[in-house]
C-alpha positions as CSV (number, residue, x, y, z in Angstrom):
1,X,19.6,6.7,32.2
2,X,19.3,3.4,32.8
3,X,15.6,1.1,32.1
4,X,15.6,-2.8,33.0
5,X,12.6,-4.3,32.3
6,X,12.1,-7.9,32.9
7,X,9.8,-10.9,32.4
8,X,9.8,-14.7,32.7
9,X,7.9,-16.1,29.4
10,X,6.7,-19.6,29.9
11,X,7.9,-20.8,26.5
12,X,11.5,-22.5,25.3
13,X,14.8,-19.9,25.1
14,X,14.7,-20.7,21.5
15,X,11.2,-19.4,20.1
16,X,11.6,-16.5,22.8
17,X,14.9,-15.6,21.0
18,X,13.3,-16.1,17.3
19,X,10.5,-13.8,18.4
20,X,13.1,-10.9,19.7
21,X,15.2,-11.3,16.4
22,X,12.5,-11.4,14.3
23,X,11.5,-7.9,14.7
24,X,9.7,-7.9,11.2
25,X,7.0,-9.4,12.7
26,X,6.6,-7.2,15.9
27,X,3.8,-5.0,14.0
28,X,1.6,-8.3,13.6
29,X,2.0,-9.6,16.9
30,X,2.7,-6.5,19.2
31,X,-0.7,-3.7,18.5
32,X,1.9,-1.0,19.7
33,X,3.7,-1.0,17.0
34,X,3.4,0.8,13.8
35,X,6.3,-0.5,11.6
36,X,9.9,-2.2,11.6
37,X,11.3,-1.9,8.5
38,X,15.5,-3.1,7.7
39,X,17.1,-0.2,6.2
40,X,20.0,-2.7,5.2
41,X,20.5,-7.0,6.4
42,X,23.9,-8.8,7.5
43,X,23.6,-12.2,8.6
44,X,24.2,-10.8,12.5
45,X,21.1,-8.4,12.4
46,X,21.8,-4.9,10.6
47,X,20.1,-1.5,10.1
48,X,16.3,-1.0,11.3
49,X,13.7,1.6,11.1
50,X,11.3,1.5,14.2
51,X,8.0,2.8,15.2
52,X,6.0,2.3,18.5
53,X,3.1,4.5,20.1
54,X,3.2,5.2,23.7
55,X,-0.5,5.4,24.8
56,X,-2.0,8.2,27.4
57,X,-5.6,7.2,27.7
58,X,-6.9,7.2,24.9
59,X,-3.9,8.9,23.0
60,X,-1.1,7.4,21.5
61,X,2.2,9.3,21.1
62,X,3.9,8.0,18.4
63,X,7.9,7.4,18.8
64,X,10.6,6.3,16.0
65,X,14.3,5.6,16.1
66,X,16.7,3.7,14.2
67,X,19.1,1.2,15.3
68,X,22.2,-1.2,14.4
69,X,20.7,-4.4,15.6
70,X,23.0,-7.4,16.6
71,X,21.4,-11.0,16.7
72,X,24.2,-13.2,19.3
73,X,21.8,-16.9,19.7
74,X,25.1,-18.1,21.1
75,X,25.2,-15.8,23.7
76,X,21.3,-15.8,23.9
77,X,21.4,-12.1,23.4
78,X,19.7,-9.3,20.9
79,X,21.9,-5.8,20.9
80,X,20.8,-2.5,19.4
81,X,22.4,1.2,18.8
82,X,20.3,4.0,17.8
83,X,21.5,5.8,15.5
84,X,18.9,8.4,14.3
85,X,16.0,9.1,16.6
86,X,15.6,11.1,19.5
87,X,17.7,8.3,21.8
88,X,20.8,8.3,19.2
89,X,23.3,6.4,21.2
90,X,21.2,4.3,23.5
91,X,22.1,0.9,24.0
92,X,19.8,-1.7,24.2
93,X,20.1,-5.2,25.4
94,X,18.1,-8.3,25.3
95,X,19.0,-10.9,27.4
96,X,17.3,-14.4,27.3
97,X,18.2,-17.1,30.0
98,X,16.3,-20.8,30.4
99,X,15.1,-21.1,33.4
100,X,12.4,-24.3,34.6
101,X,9.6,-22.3,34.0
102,X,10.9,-21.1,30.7
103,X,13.0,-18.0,29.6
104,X,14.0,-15.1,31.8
105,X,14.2,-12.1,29.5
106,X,16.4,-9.0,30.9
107,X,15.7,-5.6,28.8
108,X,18.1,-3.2,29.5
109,X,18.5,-0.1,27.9
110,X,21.5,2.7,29.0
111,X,21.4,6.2,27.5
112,X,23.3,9.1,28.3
113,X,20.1,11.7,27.2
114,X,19.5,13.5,24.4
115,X,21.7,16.3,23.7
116,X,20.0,19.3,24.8
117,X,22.4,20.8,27.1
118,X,21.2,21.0,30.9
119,X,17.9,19.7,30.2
120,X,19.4,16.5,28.9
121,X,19.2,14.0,32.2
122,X,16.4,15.1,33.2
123,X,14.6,15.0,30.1
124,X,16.5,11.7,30.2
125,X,15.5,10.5,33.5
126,X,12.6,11.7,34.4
127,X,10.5,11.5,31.5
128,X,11.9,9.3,28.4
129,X,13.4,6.3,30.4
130,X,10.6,5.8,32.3
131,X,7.6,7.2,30.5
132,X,8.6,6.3,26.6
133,X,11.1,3.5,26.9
134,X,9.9,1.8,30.1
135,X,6.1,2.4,28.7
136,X,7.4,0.8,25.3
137,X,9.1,-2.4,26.6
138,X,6.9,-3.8,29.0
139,X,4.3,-3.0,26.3
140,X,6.6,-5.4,24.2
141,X,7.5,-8.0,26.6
142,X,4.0,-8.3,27.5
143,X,2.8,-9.0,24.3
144,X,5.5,-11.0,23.0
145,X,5.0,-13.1,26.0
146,X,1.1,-13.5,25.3
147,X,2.4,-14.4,21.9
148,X,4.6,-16.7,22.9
149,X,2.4,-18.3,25.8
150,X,-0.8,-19.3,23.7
151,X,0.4,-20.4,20.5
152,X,3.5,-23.4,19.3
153,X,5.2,-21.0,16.2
């Protein structure tokens, strides 16, 4: 499986990156979510408990994984590995590039499914790349970029 979500925030490379390596805050600015919480801290990122609903209408489906998390400013980049959830061993990718009308973000996330035999890439496929993950992410690019956008933290 393989989701790219993308979005050009009109805002510096360097509060877009704070805001995607701050993921603390993500519950406070992002309605979606219902908690990030670190598990354990390195100075690069570390372990991190995660929890987003997926709305239907008005339902929300409510989704957790845990990841390694990797913060690169260097290479402009946020890296995660889940390591408990549903999508163990999905790799996720944030990519942040300056561009004149601010910072291209690049969301890419590559799974190999879940491991449930034959049902796995569809399942995969079909209905958690672009449903839960795809449904997830734009929600969070969305509202980081509103974030970002209207206010100067």
């Amino acid at each position: 499986m393989l989701t790219i979500d993308t979005r050009t925030i009109a805002a510096p490379a360097d509060r877009v990156f704070r805001a995607a390596a701050e993921v603390e805050r993500w519950p406070e600015l992002l309605s979606h979510y219902r908690y990030v919480r670190f598990e354990s801290r390195r100075a690069d990122g570390g372990v991190v408990a995660m929890s987003a609903d997926r709305p239907f209408g008005p339902l929300r489906w409510p989704t957790w994984w845990t990841s390694e998390m990797w913060i690169e400013p260097e290479a402009g980049r946020v890296r995660y590995r889940h390591i408990r959830g549903v999508t163990t061993g999905m790799d996720v990718v944030w990519e942040l590039t300056p561009v004149p009308s601010g910072t291209a973000v690049v969301l890419t996330h590559r799974w190999d499914g879940p491991r449930w035999g034959p049902l796995r890439r569809p399942a995969a496929e079909w209905v958690i790349g672009p449903v839960f993950v795809h449904g997830i992410a734009a929600r969070t690019l969305s509202g980081l970029a509103r974030h970002l956008e209207q206010r100067n933290d």
